[in-house]
C-alpha positions as CSV (number, residue, x, y, z in Angstrom):
1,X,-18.6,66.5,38.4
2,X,-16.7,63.7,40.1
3,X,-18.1,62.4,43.3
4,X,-16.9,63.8,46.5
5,X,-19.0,61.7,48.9
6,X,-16.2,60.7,50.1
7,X,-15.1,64.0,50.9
8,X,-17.6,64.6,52.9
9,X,-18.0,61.8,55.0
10,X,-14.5,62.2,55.9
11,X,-14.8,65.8,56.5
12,X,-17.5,65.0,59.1
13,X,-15.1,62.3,60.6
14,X,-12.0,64.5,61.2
15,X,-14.3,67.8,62.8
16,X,-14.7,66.3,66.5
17,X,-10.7,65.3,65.8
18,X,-9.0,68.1,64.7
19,X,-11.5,70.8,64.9
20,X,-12.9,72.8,61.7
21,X,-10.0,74.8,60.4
22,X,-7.6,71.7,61.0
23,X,-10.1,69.3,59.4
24,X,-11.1,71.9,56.5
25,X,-7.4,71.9,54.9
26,X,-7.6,68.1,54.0
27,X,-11.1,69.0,52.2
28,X,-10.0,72.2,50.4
29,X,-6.9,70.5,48.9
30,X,-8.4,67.3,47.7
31,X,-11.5,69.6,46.9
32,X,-9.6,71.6,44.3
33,X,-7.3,68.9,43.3
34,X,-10.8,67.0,41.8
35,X,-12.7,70.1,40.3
36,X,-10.2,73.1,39.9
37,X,-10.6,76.0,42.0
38,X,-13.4,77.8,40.5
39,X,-16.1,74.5,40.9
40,X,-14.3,74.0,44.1
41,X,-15.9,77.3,45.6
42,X,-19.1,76.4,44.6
43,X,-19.7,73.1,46.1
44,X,-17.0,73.9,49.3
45,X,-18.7,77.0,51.1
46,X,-21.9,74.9,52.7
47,X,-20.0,72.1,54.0
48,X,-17.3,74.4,55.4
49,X,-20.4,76.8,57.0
50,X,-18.8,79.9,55.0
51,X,-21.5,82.8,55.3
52,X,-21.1,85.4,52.7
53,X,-18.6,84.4,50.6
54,X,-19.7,83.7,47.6
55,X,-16.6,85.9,45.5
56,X,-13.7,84.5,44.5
57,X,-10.5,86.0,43.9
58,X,-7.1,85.2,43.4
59,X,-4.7,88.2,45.2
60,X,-1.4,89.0,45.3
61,X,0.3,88.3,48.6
62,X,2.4,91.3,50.5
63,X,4.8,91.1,53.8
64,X,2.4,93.4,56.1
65,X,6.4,95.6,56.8
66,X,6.5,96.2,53.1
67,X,2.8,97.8,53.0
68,X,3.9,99.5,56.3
69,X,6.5,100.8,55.3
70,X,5.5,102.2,52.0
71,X,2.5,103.2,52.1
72,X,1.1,103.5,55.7
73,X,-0.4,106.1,57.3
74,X,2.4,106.0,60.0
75,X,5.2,103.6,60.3
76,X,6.6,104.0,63.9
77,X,9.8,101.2,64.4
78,X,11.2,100.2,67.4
79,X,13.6,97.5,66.2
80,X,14.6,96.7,62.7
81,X,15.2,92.8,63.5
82,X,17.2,90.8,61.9
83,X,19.6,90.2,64.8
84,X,20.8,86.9,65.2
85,X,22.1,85.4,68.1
86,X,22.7,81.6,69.4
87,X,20.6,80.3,72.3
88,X,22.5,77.6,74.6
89,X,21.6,74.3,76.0
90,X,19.0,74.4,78.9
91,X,19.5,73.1,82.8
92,X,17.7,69.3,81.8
93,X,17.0,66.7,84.6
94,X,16.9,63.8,82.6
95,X,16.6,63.2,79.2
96,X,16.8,65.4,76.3
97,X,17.6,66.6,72.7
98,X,18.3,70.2,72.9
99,X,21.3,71.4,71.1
100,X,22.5,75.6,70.8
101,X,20.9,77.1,68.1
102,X,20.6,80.2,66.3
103,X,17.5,82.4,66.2
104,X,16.9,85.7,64.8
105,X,14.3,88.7,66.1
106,X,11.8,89.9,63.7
107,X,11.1,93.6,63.2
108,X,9.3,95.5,65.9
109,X,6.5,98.9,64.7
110,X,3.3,99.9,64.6
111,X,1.6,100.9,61.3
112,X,-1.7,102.3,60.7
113,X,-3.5,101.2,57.0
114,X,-6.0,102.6,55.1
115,X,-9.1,100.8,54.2
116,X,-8.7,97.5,55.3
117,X,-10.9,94.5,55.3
118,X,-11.0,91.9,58.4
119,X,-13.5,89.0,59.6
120,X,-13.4,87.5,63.2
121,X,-11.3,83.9,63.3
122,X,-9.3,85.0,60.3
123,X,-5.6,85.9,59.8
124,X,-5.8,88.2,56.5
125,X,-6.3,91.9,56.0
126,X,-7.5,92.5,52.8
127,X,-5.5,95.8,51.8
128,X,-5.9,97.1,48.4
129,X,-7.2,94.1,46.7
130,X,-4.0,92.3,48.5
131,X,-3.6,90.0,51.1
132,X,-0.9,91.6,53.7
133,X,1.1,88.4,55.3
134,X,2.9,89.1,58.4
135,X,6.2,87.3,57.3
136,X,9.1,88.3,56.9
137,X,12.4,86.4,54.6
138,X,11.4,83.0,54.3
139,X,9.3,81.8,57.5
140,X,6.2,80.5,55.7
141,X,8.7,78.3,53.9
142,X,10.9,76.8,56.5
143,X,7.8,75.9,58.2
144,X,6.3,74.3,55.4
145,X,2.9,76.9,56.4
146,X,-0.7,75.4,55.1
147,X,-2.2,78.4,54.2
148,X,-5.4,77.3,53.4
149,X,-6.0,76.9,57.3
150,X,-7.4,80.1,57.3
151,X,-11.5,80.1,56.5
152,X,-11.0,82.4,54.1
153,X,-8.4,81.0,51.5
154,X,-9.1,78.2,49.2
155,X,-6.5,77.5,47.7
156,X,-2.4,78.9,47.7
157,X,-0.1,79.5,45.5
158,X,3.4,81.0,45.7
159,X,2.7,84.7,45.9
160,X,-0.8,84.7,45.6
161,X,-4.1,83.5,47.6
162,X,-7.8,82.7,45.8
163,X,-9.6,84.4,48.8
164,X,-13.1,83.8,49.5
165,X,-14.7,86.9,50.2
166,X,-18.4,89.1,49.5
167,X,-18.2,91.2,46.5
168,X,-21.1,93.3,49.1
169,X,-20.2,96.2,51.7
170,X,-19.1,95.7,55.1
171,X,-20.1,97.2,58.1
172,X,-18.0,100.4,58.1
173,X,-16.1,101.5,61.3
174,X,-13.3,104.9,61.3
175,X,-10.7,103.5,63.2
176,X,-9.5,100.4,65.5
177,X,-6.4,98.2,66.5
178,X,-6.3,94.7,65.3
179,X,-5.9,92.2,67.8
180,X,-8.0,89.2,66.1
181,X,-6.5,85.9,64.2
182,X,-7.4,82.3,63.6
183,X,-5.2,80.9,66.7
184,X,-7.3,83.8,69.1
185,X,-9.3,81.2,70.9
186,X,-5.9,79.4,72.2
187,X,-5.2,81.2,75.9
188,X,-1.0,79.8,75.1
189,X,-1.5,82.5,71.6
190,X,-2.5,85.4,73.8
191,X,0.1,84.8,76.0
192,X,2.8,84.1,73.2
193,X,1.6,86.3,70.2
194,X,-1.5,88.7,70.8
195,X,-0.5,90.2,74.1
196,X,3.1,90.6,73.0
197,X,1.6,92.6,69.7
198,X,-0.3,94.6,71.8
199,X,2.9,95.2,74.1
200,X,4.7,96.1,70.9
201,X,1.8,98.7,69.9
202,X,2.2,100.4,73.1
203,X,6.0,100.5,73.4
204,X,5.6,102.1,69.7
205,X,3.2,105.3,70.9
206,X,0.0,103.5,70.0
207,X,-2.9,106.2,71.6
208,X,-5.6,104.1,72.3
209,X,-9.4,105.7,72.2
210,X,-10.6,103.5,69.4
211,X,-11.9,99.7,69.2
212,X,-9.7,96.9,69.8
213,X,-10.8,94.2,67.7
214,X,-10.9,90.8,69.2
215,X,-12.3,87.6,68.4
216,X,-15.7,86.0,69.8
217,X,-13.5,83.1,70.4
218,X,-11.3,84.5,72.8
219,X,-10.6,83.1,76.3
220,X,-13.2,84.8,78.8
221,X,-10.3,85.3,81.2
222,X,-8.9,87.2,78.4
223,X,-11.4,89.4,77.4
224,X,-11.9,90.0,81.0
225,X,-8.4,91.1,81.8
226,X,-7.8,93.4,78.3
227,X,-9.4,96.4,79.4
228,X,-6.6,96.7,82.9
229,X,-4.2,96.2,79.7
230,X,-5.3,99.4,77.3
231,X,-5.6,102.6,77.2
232,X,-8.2,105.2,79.5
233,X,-11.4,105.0,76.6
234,X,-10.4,102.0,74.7
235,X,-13.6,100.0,74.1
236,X,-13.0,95.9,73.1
237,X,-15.5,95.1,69.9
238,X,-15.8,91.7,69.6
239,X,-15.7,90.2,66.4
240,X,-18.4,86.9,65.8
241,X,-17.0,84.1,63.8
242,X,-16.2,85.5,60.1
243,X,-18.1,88.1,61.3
244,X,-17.5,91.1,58.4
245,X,-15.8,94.9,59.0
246,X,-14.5,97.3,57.0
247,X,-12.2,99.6,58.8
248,X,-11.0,103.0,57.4
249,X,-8.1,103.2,59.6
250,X,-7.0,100.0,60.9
251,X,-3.8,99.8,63.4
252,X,-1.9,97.1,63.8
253,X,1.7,95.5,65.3
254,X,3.8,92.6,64.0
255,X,4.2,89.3,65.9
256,X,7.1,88.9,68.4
257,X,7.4,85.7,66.0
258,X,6.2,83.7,62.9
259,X,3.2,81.5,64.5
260,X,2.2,80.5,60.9
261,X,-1.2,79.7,59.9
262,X,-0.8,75.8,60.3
263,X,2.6,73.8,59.6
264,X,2.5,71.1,56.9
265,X,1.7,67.6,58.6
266,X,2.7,65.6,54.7
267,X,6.2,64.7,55.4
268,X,8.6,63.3,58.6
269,X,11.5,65.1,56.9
270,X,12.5,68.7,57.6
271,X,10.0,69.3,60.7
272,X,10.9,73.2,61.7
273,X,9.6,75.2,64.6
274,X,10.9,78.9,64.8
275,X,11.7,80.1,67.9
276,X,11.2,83.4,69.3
277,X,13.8,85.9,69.9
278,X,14.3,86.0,73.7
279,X,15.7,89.3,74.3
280,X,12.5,90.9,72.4
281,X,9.9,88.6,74.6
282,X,11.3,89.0,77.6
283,X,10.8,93.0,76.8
284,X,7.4,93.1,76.0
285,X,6.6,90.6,79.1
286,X,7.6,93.8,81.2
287,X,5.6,96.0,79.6
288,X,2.9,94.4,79.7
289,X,3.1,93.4,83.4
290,X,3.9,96.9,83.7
291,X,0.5,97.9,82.5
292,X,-0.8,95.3,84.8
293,X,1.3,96.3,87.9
294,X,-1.8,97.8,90.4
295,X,-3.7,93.9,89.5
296,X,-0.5,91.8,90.5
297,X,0.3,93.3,94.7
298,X,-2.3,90.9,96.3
299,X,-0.9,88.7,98.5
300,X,-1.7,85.1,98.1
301,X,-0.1,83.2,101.1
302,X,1.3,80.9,98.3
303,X,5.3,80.8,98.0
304,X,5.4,77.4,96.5
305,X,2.8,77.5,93.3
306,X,2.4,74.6,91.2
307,X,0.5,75.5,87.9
308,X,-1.4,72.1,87.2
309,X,-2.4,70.9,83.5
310,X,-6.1,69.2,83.8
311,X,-6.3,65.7,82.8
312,X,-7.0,65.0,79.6
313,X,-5.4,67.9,77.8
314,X,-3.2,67.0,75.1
315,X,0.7,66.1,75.8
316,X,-0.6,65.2,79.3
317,X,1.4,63.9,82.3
318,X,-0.1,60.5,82.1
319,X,0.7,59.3,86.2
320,X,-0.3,63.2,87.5
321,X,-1.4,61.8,90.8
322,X,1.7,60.4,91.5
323,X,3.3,63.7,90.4
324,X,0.7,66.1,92.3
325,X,1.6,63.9,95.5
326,X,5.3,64.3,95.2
327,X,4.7,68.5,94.7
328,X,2.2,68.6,97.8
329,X,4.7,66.9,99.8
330,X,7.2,70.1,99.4
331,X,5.0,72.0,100.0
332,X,3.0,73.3,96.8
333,X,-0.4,74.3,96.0
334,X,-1.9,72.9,92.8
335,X,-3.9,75.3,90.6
336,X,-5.6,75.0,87.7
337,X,-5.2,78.8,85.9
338,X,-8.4,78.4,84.1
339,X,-10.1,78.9,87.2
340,X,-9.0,82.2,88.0
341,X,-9.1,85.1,86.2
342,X,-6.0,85.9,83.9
343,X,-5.0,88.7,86.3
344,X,-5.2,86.4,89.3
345,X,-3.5,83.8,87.5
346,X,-0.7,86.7,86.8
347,X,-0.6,87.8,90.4
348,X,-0.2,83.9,91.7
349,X,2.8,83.9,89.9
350,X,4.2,86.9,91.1
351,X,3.3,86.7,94.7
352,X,5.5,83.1,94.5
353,X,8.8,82.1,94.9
354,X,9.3,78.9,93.3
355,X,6.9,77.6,90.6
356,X,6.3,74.6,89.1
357,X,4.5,73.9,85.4
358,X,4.2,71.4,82.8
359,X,5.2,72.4,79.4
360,X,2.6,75.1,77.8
361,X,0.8,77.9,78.4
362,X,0.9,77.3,82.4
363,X,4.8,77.6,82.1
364,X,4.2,81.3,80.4
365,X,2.0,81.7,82.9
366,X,5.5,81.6,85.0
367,X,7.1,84.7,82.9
368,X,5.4,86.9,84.7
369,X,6.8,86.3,88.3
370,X,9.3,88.7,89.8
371,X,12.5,88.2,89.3
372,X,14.6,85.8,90.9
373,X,11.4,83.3,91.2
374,X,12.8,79.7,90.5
375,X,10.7,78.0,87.9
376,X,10.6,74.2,87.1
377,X,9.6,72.9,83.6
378,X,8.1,69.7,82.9
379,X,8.0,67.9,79.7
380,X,8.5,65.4,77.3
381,X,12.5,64.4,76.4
382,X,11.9,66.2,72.9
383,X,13.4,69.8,74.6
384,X,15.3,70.8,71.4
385,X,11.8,73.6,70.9
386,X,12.0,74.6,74.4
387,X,15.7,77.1,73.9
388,X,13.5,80.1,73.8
389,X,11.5,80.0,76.7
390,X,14.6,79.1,78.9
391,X,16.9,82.2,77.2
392,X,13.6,84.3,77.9
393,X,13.3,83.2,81.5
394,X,17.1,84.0,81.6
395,X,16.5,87.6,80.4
396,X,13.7,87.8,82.8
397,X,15.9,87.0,85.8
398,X,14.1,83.4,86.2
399,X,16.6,80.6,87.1
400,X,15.4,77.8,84.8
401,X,15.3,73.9,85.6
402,X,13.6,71.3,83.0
403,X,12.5,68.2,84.2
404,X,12.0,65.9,81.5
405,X,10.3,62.2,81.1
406,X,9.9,59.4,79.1
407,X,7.2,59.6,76.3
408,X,4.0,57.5,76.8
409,X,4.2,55.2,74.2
410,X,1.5,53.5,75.2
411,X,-0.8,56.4,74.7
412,X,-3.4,56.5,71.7
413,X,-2.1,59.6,70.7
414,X,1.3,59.1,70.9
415,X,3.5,59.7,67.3
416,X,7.3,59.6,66.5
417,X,6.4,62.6,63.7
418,X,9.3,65.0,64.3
419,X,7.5,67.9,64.6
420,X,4.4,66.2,66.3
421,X,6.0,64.2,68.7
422,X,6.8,67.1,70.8
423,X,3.5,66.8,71.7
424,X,3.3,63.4,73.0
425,X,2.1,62.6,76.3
426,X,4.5,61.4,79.2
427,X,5.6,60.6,82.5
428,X,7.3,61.9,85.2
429,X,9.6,59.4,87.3
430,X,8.0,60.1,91.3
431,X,11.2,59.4,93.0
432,X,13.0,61.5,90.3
433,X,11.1,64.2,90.8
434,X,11.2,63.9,95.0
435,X,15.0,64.1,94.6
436,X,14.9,66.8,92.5
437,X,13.0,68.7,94.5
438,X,14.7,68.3,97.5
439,X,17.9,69.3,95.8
440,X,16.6,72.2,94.2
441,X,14.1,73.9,97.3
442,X,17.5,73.6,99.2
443,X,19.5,75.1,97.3
């Protein structure tokens, strides 16, 4: 067996970097590309922390709509996608690359499958001795996806996954909704992906009164805020990491978009990031602050709400005391999110009048304001991924400003990657910013 010491050692290097399901895809490939697949499993499970998943198989991969449609217990549709529309420039103060470009929705439903395999942290249903793949026409392509992010697949071929998996039972449960995935412990994916499928399951007639199955992972302020989100008698069951279940009747709702599993990081050279259809967010953001409505009356006192980042997050604001001084000077309160509860965070938003966010999940945050709330983006110049959320925030009734500045160059983890660069930490000009906002509170 060839050595892989070096494997290893650099396996233990990139975990405090990337994190394990980032750092694990480096591993895996050069793992299989050394022994083959099948000596691959044996030596990959320990160092990778893989509890019971000592089988191996390589499965055929399905587009979850096509098991839906054929062979579910129900198929309920409330759009077909497919509708493709072009999203104009944004409103930019300063610098930035965004050009019109076309995006298309994806197909809308709720499906109900027999027998279906799950583990917390993981993306695939195990169907039939099939993997079902939420994609639809060629996403996982354009986005050059890395399937093997997910804990459970080894190694990826065209149309079929070797999945790592126990050959012994699971726990048994009759029915549930699936609300679990590898990107559940991200609060920006709940706001962006697993709410919206939750939105779309309800729009659809989804009943409620079973388990909804989410990860251990997820955001306290998440799991805190579901149950004001379901059904009267909808119990949450949290799922540990790759912890095991067997449900004989699992529910389940596409993404509002492709998220992917992990986009390829190999070449500079056609970097893609699909965007979301806006008309179908914007949608299932009301419905879902519909179901929320009796948690978002409180009044706050605060008409001027600036959602602040907290130093030494990634693609950070590198002068944000210069920044937070220029915002308190007009008049507006800083606040971190992740302080409050997600429905406090929701009803700060909605109780103010003009909002303020850098670039992320705090500028989501913003969706759910009422309408006519004037928001304020700030960001890096790279805008051109940013067409979505300002066509949603036009479809929501949200007049739409971003404020873009240079790139930190000088930061270590600064990158001129295409896809990664959007990323990059910057800076926000003070006297810019001062002028903007004297401009734009007056208007």
């Amino acid at each position: 067996m060839p050595d892989i010491a070096d494997l290893l050692d650099q396996l233990r290097r990139d975990i405090p970097l990337y994190g394990h399901l980032m750092a694990s895809i480096g591993f895996k490939r050069e793992l299989v590309a050394r022994l083959g697949v099948q000596q691959a499993h044996a030596v990959v499970r320990e160092p990778l922390q893989l509890p019971d998943m000592e089988r191996l198989r390589r499965l055929p991969v399905t587009p979850l709509r096509e098991a839906a449609r054929t062979q579910g217990r129900c198929y309920h549709e409330l759009w077909p996608g497919g509708k493709t529309a072009t999203l104009p420039r944004m409103q930019v103060v300063g610098e930035g690359d965004d050009q019109p470009c076309p995006v298309t929705d994806r197909a809308g439903y709720l499906t109900c499958l027999e027998d279906v395999a799950v583990r917390g942290r993981s993306e695939l249903l195990l169907w039939r001795d099939q993997v079902l793949h939420d994609v639809e026409s060629d996403e996982a392509s354009r986005t050059h996806d890395q399937f093997i992010f997910d804990a459970q697949v080894l190694h990826a071929e065209a149309d079929h996954w070797w999945v790592m998996d126990s050959a012994e039972p699971a726990p048994v449960i009759e029915e549930a909704f699936w609300l679990g995935g590898h990107h559940a412990h991200d609060f920006g994916h709940w706001l962006s992906e697993y709410l919206p499928k939750l939105a779309t399951a309800r729009l659809a007639g989804w009943p409620g009164g079973m388990p909804v199955l989410v990860d251990a992972s997820a955001p306290a302020t998440v799991r805190e805020a579901l149950p004001a989100l379901l059904p009267p008698d909808t119990p949450l069951r949290v799922l540990p990491y790759l912890g095991r279940l067997r449900v004989k009747r699992l529910w389940c709702a596409p993404n509002v978009s492709y998220p992917g599993f992990c986009p390829s990081l190999a070449s500079n050279t056609d970097a893609v990031r699909l965007l979301t259809a806006p008309w179908r967010m914007a949608r299932l953001i009301q419905s879902t602050a519909e179901a929320a409505d009796q948690a978002l009356s409180q009044p706050t006192g605060i008409d001027r709400l600036y959602l602040a980042r907290r130093p030494g997050r990634h693609k950070a604001i590198v002068n944000h005391e210069a920044v937070d001084a220029v915002l308190a000077r007009h008049g507006f309160v800083r606040v971190l999110p992740e302080e409050h509860t997600l429905l406090a965070q929701w009803n700060l938003v909605r109780q103010a009048r003009w909002i303020v966010a850098p670039e992320g999940s705090n500028a989501l945050l913003g969706f759910f304001a009422q309408a006519g709330t004037r928001m304020a983006l700030l960001t890096s110049p790279y805008t051109q991924p940013l067409l979505d959320l300002s066509a949603t925030a036009t479809a929501l009734n949200l007049p739409f400003t971003v404020v873009t500045g240079p790139c930190a160059t000088d930061s270590p983890h600064h990158t001129e990657h295409p896809f990664w660069r959007f990323w990059n930490d910057y800076r926000i000009d003070p006297s810019a910013l001062d002028r903007f906002l004297s401009d734009w509170l007056g208007a």
